[in-house]
N, C-alpha and C positions, 0 to 999 in steps of 0.2 A: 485677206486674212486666212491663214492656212492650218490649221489644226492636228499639230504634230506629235498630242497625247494628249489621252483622256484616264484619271486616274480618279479614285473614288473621292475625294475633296477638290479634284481642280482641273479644268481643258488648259490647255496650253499652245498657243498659237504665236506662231512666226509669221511678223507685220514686217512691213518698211517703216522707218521713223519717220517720215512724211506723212507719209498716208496716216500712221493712229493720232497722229499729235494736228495733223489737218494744215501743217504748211508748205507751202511746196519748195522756198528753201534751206529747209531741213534737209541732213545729211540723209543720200539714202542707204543708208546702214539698214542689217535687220536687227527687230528685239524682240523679243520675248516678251510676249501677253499673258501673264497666270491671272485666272478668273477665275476666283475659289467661287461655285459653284452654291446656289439653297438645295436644303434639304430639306422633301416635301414632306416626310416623316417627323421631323420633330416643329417644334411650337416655333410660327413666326417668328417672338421675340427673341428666344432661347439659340435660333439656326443664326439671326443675326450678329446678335453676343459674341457667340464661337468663333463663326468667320472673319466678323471683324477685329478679333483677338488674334485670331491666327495671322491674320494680314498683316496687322501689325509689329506682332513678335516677328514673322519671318523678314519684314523689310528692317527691321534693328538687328537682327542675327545676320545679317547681310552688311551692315554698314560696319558695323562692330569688327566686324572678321578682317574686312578691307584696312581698319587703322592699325590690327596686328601683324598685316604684311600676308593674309593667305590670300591664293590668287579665287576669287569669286569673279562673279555679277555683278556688275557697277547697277544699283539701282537709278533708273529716271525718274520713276514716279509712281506714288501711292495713293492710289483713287477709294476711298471709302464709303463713297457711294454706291457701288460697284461693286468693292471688295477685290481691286483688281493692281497688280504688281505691272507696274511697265518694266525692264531689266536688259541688262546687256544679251545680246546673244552671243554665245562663246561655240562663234563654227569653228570646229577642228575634227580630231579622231577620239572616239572610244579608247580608252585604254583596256577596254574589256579584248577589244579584237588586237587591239596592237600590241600589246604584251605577248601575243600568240606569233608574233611575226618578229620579232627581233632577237639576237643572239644575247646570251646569257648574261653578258657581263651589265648592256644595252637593259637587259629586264632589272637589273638588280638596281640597277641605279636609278630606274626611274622607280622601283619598288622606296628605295632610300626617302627619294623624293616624295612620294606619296606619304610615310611617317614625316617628314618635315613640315610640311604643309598641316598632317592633324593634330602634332605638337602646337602648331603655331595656333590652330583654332583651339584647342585648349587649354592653351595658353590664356586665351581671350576669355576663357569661361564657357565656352561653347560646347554642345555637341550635339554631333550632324544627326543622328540619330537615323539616318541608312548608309551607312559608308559601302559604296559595292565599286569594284571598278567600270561598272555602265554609268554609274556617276561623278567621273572622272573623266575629261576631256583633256588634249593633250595639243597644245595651239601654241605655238612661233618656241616649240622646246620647252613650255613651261605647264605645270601641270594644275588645272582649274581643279576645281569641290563645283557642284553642283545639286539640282534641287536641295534646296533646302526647306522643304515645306513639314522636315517632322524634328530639326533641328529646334534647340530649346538650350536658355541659359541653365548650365548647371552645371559648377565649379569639383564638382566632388570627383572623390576618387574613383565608390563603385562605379556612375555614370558613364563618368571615362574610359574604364576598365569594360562596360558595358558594349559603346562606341568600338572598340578596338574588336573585341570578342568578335562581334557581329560582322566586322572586317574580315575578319578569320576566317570566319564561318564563309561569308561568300564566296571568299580566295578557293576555300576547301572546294565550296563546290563548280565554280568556273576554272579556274585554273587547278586540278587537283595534282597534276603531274607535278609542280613544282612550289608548291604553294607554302610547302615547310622554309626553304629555304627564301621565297617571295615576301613571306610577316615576317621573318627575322629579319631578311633588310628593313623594311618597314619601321622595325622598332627599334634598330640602329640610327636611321632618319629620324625616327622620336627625339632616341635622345640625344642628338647635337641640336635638337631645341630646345628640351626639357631638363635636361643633364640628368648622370646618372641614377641620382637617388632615385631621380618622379620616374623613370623610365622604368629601375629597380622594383620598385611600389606598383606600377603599372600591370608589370611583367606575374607579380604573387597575386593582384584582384582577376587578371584572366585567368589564369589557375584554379585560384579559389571559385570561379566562375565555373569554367569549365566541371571542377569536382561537383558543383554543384546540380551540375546536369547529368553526371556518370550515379550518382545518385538517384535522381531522380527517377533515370529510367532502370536501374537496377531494384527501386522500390517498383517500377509498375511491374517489372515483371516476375517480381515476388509474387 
């Protein structure tokens, strides 16, 4: 079992499906161990509550996504004794790095592509709640979402509008050279899943988001 991130709610380890499921003829595929982790800080009862909440909602935010058609992590198995996520492992490339290496037209499409896939999680009611392209995987030409450990049901617009922003925001700052034109594909991919109005509506809450931040800091520096 190999330990391939360590993040403040959860280790994450790359097994064989033989070896964690203990048969030997299981495929030997690799998957993904999320093992939401106790916190020695808060009350026994209270650490278990949360974890096993969050276990929960992230293995139905996972299932859920899958019958809208976004490409995720096929869940195996949900252990709540444990508080542990068994899950596809989805080997391919970062699109964080491969964006950086492919010609323009090659970016924009898989940009498109990445709006289609969060329309579609949207669609389902969802949102990722880290959208960055480090969490974006790029395997047999099709483009995965992953972690989804701060993903949460909520149909709303601000949320969405939230979800997308925070897109933005990383594009801004991983990809800045090209990033304007990078969300705008994006949001073109939106809407040939959401159609124009939601994409419309979408498009005035990052705004109104945005102003809200030009605000903000234009108050602190009053």
């Amino acid at each position: 079992m190999e330990l391939i991130k360590q993040g403040a709610e959860a280790k994450i380890y790359l097994v064989e499906f033989g070896e964690y499921f203990g048969a030997d003829l299981l495929p030997k595929e690799r998957v993904i161990i999320k093992h939401r982790i106790p916190k020695r800080y808060r009350i026994r009862e209270i650490d278990e509550k949360l974890r096993k909440e969050r276990t929960v909602r992230e293995a139905r935010v996972l299932h859920r996504a899958k019958e809208f058609g976004v490409n995720c992590p096929h869940v195996y198995e949900v252990n709540l004794r444990d508080m542990v996520i068994a899950m596809e492992f989805i080997d391919g490339k970062r699109l964080k790095e491969h964006l950086e290496e492919v010609p323009v037209e090659e970016r924009l499409s898989l940009c498109r592509e990445i709006g289609r896939q969060v329309g579609k999680l949207h669609e389902a009611g969802i949102v990722h709640g880290d959208l960055t392209t480090s969490n974006m995987i790029l395997r047999g030409g099709r483009i995965y979402l992953i972690d989804f450990g701060l993903a949460d049901f909520d149909p709303t617009l601000e949320a969405q509008g939230v979800d997308l922003h925070l897109l933005k925001r990383a594009m801004e700052s991983t990809h800045y050279t090209w990033f304007e034109e990078g969300f705008e594909a994006v949001l073109e991919g939106y809407a040939e899943v959401r159609g124009e109005e939601r994409a419309g509506e979408i498009r005035e809450k990052i705004e109104e988001i945005e102003s809200r931040g030009r605000y903000r800091e234009r108050s602190w520096v009053g």
